[in-house]
C-alpha positions as CSV (number, residue, x, y, z in Angstrom):
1,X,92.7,99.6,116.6
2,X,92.5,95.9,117.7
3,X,88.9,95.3,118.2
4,X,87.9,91.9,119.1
5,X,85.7,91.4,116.3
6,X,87.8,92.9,113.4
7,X,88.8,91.4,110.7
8,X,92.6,92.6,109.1
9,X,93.2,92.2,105.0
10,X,96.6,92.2,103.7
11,X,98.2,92.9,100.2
12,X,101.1,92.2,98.8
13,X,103.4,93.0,95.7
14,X,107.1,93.2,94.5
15,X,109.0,96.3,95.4
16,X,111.4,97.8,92.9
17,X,114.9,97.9,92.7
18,X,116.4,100.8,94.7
19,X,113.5,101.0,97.1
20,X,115.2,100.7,101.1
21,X,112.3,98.4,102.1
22,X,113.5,95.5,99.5
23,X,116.4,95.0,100.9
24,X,114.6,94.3,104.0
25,X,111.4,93.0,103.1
26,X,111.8,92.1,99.4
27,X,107.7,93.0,99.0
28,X,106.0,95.3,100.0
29,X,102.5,95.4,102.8
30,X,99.4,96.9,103.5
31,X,97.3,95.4,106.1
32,X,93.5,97.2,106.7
33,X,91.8,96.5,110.2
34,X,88.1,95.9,109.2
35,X,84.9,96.8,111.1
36,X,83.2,93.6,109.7
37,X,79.6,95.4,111.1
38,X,80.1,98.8,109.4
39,X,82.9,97.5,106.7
40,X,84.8,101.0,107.7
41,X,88.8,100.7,107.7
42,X,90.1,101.1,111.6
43,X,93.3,101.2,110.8
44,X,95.9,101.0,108.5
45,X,99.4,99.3,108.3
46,X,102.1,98.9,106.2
47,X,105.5,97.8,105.6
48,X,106.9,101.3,105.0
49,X,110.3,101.9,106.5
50,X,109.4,105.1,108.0
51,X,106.4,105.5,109.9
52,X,104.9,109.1,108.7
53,X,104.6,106.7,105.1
54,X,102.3,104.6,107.1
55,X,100.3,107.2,109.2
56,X,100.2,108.9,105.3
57,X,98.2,106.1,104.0
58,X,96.2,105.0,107.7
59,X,95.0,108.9,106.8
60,X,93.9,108.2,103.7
61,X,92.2,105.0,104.5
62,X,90.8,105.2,107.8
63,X,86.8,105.9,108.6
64,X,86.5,104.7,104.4
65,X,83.9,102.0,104.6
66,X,85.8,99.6,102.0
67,X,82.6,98.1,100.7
68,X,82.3,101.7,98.4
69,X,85.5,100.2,96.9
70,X,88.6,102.0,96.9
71,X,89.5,103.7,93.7
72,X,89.1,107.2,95.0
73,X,91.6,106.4,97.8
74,X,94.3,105.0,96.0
75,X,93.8,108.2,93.4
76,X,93.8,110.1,96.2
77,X,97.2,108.3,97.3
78,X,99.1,108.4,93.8
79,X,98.3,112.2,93.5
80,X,100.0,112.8,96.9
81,X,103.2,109.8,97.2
82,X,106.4,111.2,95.7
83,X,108.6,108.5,96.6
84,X,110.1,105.0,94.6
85,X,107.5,102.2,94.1
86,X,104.3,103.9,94.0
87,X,103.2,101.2,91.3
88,X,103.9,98.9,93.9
89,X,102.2,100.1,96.9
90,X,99.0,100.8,94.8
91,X,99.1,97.3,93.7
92,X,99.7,95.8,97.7
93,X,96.8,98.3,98.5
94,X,94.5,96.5,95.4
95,X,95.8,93.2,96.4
96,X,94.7,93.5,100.0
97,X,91.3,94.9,98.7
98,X,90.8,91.5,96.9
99,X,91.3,89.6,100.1
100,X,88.3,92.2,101.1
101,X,86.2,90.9,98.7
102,X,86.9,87.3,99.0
103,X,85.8,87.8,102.8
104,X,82.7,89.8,101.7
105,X,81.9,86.9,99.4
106,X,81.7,84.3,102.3
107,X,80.2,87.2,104.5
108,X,76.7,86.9,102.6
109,X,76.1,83.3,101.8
């Protein structure tokens, strides 16, 4: 984490009613710390009130070289999060893959 030359991608989306982190946040984060040479996630953040959420998902996510997409990851997360908002957090996770390819698309011209 915190390479010099990384690159860090964030999503966002609404959280749900009920959720502890809307009270606090209101939305809910995922930030992914890019290797722009290899495109591999170093790391993985979020706005999770707890922190064993957010190692959850940096497991899930880190080493995955992001330009393969990230479909089988967040399958990989809905089959294994039991907890509120899991709509949400998929959605933050998609949102902050779009940033990805928005960078990617200035990356090559």
């Amino acid at each position: 984490m915190g390479s010099n030359n990384s690159i860090i991608c964030t999503g966002y989306s609404r959280l749900p009613d009920g959720m502890a982190g809307k009270n606090l946040y209101g939305v809910f984060g995922v930030g992914f710390e890019i290797d722009p040479q290899t495109d591999k996630i170093m790391y993985t953040s979020s706005t999770f009130i707890t922190d064993v959420c957010t190692d959850f998902l940096n497991t899930i996510f880190e080493g995955h070289c992001i330009a393969d997409g990230i479909n089988e990851q967040v399958k990989t997360f809905e089959s294994r999060y039991f907890g509120l908002g899991k709509k949400a957090i998929s959605m933050a996770i998609k949102d902050a893959y779009n940033q990805y390819l928005i960078y990617a698309s200035t990356k090559s011209s």
